[in-house]
mmCIF file of the N, C-alpha and C atoms, coordinates in Angstrom:
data_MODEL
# 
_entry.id   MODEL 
# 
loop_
_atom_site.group_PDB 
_atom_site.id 
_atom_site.type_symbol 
_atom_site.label_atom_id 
_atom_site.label_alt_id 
_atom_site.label_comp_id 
_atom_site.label_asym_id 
_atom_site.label_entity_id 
_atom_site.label_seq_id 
_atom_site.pdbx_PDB_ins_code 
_atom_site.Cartn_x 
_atom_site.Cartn_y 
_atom_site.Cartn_z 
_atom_site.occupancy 
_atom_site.B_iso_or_equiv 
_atom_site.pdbx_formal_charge 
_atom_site.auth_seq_id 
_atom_site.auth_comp_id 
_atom_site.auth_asym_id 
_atom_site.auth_atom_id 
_atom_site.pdbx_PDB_model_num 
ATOM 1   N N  . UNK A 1 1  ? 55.892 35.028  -17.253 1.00 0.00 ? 1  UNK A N  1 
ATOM 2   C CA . UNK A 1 1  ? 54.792 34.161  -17.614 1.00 0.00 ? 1  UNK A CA 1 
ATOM 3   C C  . UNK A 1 1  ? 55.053 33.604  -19.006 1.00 0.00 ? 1  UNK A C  1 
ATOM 4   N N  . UNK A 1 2  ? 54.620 32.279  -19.472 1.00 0.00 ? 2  UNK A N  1 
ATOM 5   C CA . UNK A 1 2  ? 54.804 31.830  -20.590 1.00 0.00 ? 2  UNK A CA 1 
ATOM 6   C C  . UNK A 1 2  ? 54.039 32.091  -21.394 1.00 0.00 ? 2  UNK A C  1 
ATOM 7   N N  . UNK A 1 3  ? 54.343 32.247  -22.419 1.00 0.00 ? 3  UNK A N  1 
ATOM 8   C CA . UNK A 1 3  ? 54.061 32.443  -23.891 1.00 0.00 ? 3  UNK A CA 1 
ATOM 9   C C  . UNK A 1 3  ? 52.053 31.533  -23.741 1.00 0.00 ? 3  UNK A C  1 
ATOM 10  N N  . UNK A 1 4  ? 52.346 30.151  -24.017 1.00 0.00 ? 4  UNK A N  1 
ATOM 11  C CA . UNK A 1 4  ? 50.918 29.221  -23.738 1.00 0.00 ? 4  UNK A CA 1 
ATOM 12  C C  . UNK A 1 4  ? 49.962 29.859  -22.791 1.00 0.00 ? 4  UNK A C  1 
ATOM 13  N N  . UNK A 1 5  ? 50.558 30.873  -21.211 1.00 0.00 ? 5  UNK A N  1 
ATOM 14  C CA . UNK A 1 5  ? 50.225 30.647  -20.745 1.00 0.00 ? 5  UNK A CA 1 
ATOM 15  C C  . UNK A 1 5  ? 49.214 32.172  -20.690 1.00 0.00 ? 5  UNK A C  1 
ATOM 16  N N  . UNK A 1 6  ? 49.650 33.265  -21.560 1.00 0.00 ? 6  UNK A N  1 
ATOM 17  C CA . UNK A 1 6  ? 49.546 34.442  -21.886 1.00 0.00 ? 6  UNK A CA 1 
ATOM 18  C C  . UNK A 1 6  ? 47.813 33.988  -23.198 1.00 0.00 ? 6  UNK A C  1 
ATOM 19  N N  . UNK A 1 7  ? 48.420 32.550  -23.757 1.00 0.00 ? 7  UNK A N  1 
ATOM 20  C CA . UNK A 1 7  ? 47.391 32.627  -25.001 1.00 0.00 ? 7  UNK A CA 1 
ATOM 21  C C  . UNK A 1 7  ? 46.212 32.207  -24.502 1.00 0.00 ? 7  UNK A C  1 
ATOM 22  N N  . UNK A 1 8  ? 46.447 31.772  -22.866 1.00 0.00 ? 8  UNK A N  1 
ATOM 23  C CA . UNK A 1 8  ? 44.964 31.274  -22.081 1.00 0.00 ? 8  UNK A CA 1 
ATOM 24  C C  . UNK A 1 8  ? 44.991 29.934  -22.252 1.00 0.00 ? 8  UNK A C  1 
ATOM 25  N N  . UNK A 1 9  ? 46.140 29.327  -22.503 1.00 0.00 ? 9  UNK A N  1 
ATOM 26  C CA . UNK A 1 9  ? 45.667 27.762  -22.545 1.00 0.00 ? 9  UNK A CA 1 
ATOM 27  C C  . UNK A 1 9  ? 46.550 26.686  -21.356 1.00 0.00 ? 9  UNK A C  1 
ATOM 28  N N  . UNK A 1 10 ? 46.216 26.173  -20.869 1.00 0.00 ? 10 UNK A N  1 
ATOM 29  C CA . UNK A 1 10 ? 47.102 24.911  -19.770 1.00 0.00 ? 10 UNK A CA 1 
ATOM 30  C C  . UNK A 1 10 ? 48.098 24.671  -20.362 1.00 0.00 ? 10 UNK A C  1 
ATOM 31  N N  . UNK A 1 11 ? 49.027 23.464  -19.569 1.00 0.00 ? 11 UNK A N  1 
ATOM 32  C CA . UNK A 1 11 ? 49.982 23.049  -20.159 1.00 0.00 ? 11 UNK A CA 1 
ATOM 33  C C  . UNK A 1 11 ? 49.495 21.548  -21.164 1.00 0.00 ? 11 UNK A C  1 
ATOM 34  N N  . UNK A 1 12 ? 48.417 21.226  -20.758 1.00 0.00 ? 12 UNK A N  1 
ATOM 35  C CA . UNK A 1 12 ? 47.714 20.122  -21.303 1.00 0.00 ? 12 UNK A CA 1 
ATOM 36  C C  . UNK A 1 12 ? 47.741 20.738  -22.778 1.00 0.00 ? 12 UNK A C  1 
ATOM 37  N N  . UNK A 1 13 ? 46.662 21.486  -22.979 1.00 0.00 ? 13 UNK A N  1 
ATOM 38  C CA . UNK A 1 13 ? 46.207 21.760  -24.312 1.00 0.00 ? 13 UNK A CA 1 
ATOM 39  C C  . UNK A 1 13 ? 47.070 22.427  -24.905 1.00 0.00 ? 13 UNK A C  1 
ATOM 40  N N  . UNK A 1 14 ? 48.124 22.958  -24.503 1.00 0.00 ? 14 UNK A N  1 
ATOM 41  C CA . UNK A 1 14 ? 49.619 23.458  -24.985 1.00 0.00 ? 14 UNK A CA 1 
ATOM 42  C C  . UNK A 1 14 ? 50.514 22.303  -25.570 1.00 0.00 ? 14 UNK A C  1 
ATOM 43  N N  . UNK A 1 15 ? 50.741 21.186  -24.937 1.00 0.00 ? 15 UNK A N  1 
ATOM 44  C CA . UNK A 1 15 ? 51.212 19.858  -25.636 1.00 0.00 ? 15 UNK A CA 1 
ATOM 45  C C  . UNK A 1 15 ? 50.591 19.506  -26.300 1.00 0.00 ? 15 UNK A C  1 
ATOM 46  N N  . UNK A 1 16 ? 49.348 19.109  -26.358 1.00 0.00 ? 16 UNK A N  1 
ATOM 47  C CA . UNK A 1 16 ? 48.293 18.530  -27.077 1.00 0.00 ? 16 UNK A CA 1 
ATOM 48  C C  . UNK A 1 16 ? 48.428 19.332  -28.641 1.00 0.00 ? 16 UNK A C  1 
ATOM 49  N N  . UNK A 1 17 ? 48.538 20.440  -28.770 1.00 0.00 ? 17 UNK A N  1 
ATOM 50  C CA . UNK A 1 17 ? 48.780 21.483  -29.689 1.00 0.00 ? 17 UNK A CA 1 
ATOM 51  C C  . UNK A 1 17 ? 50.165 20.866  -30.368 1.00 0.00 ? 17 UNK A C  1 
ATOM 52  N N  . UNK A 1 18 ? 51.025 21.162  -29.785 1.00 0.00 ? 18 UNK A N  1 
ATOM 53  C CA . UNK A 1 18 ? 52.547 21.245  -30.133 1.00 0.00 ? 18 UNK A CA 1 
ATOM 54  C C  . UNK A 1 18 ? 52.387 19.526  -30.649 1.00 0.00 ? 18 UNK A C  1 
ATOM 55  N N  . UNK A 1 19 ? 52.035 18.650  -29.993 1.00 0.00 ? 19 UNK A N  1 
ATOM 56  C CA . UNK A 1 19 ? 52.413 17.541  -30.302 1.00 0.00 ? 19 UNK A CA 1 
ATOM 57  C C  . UNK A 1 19 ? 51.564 16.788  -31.869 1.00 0.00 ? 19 UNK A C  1 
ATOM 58  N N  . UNK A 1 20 ? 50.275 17.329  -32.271 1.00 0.00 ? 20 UNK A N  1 
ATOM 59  C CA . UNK A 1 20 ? 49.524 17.737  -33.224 1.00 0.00 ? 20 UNK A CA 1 
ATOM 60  C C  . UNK A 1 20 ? 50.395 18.391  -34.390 1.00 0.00 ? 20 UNK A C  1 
ATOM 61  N N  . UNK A 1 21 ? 50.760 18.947  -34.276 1.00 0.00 ? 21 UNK A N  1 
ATOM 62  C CA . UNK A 1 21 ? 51.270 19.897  -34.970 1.00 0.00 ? 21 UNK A CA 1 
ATOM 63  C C  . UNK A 1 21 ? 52.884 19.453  -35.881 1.00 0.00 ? 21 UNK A C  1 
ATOM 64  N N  . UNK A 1 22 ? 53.665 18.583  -34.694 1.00 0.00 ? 22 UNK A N  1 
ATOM 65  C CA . UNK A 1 22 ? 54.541 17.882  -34.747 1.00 0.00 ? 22 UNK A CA 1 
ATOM 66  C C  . UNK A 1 22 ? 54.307 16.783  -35.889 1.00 0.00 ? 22 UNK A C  1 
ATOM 67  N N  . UNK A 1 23 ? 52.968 15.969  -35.451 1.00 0.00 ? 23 UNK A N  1 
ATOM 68  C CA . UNK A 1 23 ? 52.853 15.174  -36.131 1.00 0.00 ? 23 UNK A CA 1 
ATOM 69  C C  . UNK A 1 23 ? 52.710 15.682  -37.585 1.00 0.00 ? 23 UNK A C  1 
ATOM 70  N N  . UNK A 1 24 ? 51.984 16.450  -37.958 1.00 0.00 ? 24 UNK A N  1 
ATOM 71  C CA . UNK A 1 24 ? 51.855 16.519  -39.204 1.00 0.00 ? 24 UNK A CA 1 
ATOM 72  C C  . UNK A 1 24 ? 52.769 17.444  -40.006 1.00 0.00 ? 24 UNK A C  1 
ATOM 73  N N  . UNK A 1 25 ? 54.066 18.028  -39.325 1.00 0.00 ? 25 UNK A N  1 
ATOM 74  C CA . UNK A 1 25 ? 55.049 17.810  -40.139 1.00 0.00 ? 25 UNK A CA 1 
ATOM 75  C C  . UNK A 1 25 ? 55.923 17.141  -39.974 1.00 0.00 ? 25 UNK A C  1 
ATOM 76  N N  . UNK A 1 26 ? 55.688 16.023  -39.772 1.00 0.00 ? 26 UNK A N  1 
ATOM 77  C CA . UNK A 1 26 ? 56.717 14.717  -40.128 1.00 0.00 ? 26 UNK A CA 1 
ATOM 78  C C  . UNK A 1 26 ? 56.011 13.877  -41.509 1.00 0.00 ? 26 UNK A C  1 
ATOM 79  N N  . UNK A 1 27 ? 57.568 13.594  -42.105 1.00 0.00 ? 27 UNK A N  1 
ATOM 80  C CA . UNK A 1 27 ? 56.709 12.896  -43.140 1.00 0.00 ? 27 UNK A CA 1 
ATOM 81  C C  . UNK A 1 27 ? 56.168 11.618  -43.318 1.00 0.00 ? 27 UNK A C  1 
ATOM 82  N N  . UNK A 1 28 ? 55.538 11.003  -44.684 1.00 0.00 ? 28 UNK A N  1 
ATOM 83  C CA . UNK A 1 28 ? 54.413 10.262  -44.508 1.00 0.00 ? 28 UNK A CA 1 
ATOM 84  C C  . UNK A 1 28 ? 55.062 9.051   -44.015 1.00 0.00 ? 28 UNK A C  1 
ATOM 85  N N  . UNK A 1 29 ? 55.777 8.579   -44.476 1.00 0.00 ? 29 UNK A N  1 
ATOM 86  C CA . UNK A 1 29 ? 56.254 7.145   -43.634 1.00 0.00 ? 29 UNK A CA 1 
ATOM 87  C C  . UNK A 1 29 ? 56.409 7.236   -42.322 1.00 0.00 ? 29 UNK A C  1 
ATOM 88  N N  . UNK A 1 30 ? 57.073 8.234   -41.840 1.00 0.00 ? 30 UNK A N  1 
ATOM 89  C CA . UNK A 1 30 ? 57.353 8.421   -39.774 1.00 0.00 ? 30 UNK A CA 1 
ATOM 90  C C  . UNK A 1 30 ? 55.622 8.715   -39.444 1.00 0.00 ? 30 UNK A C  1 
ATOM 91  N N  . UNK A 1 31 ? 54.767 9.363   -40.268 1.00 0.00 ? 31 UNK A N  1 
ATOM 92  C CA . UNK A 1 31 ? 53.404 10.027  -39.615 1.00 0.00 ? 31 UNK A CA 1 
ATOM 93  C C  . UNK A 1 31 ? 52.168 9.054   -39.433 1.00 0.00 ? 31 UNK A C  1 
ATOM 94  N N  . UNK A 1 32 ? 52.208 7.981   -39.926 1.00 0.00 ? 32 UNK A N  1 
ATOM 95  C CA . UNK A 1 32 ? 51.512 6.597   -39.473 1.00 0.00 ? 32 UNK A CA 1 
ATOM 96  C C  . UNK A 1 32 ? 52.109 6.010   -38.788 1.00 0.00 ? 32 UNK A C  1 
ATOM 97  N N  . UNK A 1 33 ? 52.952 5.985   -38.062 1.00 0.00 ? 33 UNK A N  1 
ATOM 98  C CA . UNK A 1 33 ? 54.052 5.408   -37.011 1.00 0.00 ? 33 UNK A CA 1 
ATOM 99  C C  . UNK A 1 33 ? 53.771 6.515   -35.714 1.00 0.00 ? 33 UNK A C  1 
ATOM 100 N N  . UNK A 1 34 ? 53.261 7.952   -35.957 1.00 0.00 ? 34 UNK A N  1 
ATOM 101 C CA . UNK A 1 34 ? 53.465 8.611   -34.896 1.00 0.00 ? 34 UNK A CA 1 
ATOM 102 C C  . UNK A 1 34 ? 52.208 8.919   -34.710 1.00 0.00 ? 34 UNK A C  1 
ATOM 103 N N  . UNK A 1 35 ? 51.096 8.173   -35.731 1.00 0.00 ? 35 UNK A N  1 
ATOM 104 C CA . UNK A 1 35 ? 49.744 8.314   -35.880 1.00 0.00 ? 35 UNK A CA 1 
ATOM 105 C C  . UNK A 1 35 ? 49.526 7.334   -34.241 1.00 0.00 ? 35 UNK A C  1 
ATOM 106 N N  . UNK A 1 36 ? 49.486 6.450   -34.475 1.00 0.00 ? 36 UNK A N  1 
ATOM 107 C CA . UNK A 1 36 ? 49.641 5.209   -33.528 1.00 0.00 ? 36 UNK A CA 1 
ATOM 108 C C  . UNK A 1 36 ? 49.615 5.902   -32.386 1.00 0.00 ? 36 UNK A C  1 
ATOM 109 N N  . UNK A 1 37 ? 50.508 6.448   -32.098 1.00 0.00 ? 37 UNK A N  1 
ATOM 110 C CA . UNK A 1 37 ? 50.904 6.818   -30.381 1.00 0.00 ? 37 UNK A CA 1 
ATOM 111 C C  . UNK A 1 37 ? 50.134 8.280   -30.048 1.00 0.00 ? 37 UNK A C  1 
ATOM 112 N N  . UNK A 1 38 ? 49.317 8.949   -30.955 1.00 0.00 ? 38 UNK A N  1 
ATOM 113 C CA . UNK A 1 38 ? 48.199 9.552   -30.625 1.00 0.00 ? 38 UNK A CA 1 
ATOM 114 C C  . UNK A 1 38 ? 47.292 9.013   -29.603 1.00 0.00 ? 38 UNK A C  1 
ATOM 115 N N  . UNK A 1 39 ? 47.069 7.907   -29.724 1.00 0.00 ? 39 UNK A N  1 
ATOM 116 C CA . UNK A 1 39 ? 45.390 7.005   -29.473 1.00 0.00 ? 39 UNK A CA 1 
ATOM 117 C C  . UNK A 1 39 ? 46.243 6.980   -27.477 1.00 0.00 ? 39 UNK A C  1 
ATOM 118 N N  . UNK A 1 40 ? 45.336 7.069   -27.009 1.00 0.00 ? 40 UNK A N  1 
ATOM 119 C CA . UNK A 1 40 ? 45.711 6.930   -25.703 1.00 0.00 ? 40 UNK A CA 1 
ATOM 120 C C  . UNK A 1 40 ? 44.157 5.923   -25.050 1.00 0.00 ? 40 UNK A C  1 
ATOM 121 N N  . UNK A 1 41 ? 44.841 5.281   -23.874 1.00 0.00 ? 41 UNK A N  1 
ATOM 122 C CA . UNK A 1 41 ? 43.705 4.326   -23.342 1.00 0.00 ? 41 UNK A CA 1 
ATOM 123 C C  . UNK A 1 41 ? 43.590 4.633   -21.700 1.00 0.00 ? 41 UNK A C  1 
ATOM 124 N N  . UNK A 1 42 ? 42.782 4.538   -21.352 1.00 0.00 ? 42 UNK A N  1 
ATOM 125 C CA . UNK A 1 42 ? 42.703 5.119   -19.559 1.00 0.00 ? 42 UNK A CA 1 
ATOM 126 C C  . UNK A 1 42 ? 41.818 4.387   -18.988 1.00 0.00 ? 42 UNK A C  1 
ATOM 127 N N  . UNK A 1 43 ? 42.061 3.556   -18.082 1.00 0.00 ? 43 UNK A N  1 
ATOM 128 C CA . UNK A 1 43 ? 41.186 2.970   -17.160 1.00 0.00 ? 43 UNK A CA 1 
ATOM 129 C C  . UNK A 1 43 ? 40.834 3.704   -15.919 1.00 0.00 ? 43 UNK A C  1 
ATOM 130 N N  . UNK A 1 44 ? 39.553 3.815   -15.564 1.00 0.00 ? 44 UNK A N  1 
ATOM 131 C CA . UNK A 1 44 ? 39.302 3.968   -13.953 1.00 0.00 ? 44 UNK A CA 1 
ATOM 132 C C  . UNK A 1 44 ? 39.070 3.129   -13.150 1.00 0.00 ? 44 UNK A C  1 
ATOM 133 N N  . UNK A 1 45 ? 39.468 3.598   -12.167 1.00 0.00 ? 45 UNK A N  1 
ATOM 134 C CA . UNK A 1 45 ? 39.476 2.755   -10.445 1.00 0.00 ? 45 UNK A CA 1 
ATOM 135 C C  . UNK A 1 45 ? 38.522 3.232   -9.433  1.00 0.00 ? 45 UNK A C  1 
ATOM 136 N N  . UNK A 1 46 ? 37.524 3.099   -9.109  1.00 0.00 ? 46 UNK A N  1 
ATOM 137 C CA . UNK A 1 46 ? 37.194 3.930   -8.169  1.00 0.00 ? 46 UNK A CA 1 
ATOM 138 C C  . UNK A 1 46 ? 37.419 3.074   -6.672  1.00 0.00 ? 46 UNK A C  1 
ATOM 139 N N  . UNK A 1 47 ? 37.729 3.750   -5.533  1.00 0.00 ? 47 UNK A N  1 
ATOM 140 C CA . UNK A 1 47 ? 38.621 3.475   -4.233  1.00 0.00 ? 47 UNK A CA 1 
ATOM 141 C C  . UNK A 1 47 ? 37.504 3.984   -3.292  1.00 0.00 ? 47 UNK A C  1 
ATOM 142 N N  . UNK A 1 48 ? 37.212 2.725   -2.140  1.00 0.00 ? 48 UNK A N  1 
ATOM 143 C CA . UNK A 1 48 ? 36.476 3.130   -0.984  1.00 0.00 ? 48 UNK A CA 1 
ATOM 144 C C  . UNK A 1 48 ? 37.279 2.666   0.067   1.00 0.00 ? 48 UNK A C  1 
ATOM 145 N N  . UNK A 1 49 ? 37.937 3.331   1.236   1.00 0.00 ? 49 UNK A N  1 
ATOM 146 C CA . UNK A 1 49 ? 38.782 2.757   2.351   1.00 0.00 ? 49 UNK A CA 1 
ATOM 147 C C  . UNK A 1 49 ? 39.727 2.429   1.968   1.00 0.00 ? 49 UNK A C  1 
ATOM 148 N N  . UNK A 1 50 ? 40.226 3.039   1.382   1.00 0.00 ? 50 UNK A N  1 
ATOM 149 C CA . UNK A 1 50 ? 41.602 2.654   0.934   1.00 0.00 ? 50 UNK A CA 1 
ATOM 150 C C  . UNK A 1 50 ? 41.985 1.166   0.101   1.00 0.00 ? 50 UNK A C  1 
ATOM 151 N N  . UNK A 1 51 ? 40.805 0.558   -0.545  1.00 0.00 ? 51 UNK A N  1 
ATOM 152 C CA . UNK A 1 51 ? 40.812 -0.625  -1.527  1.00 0.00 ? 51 UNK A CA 1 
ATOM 153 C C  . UNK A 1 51 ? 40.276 -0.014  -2.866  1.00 0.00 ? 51 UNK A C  1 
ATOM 154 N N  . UNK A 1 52 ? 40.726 -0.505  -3.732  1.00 0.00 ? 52 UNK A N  1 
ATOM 155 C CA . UNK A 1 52 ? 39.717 -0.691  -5.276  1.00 0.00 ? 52 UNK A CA 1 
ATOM 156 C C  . UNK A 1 52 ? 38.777 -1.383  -4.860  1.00 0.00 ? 52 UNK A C  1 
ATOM 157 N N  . UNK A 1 53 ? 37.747 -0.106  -5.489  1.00 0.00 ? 53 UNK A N  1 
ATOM 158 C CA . UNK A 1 53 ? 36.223 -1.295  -5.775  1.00 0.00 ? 53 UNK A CA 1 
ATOM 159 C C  . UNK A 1 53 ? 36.120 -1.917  -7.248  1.00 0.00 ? 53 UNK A C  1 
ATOM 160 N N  . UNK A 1 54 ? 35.904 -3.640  -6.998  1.00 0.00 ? 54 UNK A N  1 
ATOM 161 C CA . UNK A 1 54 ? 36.213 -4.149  -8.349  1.00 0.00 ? 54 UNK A CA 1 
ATOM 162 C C  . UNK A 1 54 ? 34.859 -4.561  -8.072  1.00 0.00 ? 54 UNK A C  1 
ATOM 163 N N  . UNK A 1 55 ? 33.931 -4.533  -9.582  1.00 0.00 ? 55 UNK A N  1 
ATOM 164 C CA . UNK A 1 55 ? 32.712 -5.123  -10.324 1.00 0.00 ? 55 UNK A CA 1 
ATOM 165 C C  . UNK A 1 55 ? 33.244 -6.127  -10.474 1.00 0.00 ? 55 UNK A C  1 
ATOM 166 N N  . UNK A 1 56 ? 32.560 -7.361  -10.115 1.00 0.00 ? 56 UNK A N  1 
ATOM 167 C CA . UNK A 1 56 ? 32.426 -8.989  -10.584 1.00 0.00 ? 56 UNK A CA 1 
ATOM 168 C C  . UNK A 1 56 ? 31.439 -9.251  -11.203 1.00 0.00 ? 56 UNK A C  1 
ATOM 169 N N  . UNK A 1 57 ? 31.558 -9.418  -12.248 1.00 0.00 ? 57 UNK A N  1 
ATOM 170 C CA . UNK A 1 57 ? 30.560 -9.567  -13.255 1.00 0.00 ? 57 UNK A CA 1 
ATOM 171 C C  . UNK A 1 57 ? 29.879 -11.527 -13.286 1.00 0.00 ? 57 UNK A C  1 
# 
């Protein structure tokens, strides 16, 4: 069993950790550059019969 997986946490919040952590020891010029690619964006779809249901506004 892994180490993350012994401390009770997913593999999600195990990257999420490591990659946190990463960032802030890199230094300051690379760490606003790696600030950036923190921010994540997610759209939903929701699907009836096998189509997207799209809102027409």
């Amino acid at each position: 069993m892994s180490v993350w997986r012994q401390a009770g946490l997913n593999y999600i919040n195990y990257s999420q950790i490591a990659a946190r952590l990463l960032r802030q020891a890199l230094k300051t010029d690379m760490r606003a550059e790696a600030a950036k690619r923190d921010e994540a964006n997610v759209k939903f779809t929701q699907w009836k019969d096998g189509k997207p249901i799209t809102e027409k506004a």
